[in-house]
C-alpha positions as CSV (number, residue, x, y, z in Angstrom):
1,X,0.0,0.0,0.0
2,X,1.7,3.8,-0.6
3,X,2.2,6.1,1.8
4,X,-0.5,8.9,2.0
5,X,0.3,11.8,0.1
6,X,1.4,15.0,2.2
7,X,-1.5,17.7,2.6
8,X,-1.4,21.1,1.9
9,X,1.0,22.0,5.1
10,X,3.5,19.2,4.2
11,X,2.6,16.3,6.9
12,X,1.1,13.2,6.5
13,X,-2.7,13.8,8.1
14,X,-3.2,12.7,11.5
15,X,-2.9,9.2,11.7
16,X,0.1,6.1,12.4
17,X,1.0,4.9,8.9
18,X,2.1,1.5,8.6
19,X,4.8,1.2,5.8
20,X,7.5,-0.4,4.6
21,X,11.4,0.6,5.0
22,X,11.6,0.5,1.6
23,X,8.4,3.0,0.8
24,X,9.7,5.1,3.5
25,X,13.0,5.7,2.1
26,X,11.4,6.1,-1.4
27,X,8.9,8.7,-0.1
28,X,11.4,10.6,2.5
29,X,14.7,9.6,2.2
30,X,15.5,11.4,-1.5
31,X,16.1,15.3,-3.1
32,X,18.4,16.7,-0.3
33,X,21.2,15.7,1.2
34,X,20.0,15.9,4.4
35,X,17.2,13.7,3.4
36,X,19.8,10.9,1.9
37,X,21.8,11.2,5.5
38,X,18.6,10.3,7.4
39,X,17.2,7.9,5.3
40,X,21.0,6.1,5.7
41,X,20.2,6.4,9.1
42,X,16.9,5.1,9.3
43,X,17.9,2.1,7.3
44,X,20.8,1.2,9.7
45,X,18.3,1.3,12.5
46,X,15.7,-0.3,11.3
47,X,18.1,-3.0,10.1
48,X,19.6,-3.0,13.7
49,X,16.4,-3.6,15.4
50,X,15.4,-6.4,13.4
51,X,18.2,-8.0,15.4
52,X,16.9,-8.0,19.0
53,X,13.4,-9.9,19.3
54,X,12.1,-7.6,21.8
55,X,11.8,-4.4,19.7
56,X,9.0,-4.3,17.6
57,X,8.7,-1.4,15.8
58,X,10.2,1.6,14.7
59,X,8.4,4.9,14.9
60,X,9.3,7.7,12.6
61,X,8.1,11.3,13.0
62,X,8.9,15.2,13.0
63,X,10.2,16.9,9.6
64,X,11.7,14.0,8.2
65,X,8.2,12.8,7.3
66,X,6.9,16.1,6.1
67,X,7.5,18.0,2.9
68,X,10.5,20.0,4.5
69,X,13.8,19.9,2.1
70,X,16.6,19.7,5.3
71,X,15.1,18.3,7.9
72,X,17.3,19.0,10.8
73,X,17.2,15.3,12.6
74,X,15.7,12.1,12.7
75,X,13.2,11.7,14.9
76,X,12.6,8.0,15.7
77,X,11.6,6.1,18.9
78,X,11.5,2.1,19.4
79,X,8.3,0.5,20.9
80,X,9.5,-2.5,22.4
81,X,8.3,-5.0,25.1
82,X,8.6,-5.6,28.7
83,X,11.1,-7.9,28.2
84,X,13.3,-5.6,26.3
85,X,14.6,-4.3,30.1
86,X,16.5,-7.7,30.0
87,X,18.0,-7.5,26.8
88,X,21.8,-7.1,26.1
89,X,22.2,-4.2,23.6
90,X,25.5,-5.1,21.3
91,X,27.8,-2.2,21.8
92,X,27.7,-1.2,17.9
93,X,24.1,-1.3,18.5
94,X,23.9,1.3,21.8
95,X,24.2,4.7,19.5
96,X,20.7,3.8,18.2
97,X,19.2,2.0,21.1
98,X,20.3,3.2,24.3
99,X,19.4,6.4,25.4
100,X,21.9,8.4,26.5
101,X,24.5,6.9,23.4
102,X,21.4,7.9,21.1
103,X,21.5,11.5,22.6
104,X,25.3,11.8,22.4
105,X,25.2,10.6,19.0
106,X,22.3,11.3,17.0
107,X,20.8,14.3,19.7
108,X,17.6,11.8,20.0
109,X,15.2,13.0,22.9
110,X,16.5,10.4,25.3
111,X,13.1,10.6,26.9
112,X,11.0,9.4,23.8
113,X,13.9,6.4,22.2
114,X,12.8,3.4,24.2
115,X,8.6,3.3,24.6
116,X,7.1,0.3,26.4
117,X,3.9,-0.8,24.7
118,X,2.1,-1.3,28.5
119,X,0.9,0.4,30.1
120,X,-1.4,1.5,27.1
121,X,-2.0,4.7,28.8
122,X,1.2,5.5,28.9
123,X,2.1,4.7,25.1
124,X,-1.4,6.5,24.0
125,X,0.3,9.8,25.6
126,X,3.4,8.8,23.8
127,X,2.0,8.2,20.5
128,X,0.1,11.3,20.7
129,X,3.4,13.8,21.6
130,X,4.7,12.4,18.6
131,X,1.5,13.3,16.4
132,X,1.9,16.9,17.3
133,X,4.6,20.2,15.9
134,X,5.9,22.1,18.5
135,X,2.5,24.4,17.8
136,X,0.2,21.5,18.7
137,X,-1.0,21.1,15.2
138,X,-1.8,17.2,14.5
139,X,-0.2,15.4,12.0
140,X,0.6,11.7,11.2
141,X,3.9,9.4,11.9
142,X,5.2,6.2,10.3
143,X,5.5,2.9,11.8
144,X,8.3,0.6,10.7
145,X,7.7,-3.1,11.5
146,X,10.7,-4.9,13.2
147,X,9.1,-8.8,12.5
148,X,10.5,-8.5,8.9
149,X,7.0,-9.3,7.4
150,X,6.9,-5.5,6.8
């Protein structure tokens, strides 16, 4: 299925999009070199996190999934599961997965990288920081699955 077109402010309406790696990179990760440097990045993470059983998706949101030529980051968080406390992150793995390596690194908002699934009131408040621009307008995000069927 393709990804939504952008509306007329350059996001994706409100909404989580289910998509591809592949369809992402296609739709976001071209025409700037900025664009190409974060969808290199995205690819590496995504790839990464298909290694660790307990991470099950990858969320992607903020201007790299908007109409914006130079998006200044990548904004990405992990939605993983209770067991994921337990699991031994590989050292070339902790600049994407650990917090305070993905901060040091990558200037990812330590607070939002790791996002349990449960509580679900918890995640819903998540999910919906991620939906909104810094003036509180809605818009959508992308979800990258991490069980390889997607």
């Amino acid at each position: 299925m393709p990804l939504l077109e952008l509306n007329s402010e350059g996001y994706l309406d409100p909404g989580i999009y289910l998509a591809s790696l592949e369809e992402i990179l296609q739709k976001f990760g071209t025409d700037s070199p900025a664009r190409e440097q974060q969808g290199n990045l995205l690819r590496l993470i995504v790839e990464r996190a298909r290694n660790y059983s307990t991470i099950k998706r990858v969320l992607i949101w903020g201007s790299f999934v908007s109409a914006k030529l130079e998006p200044g980051d990548l904004d990405y968080s992990i939605v993983v599961d209770p067991r994921h406390q337990i699991t031994s992150i590989a050292q070339a793995d902790s600049r994407f997965f650990t917090p305070i390596d993905a901060k040091i690194y990558y200037g990812v908002d330590k607070g939002y990288l790791v996002l349990y699934e449960y509580p679900p009131e918890y995640y819903a408040e998540a999910i919906l920081f991620f939906c909104q621009d810094r003036e509180g307008r809605l818009h959508g995000i992308l979800e990258v699955s991490c069980d390889g069927q997607n």
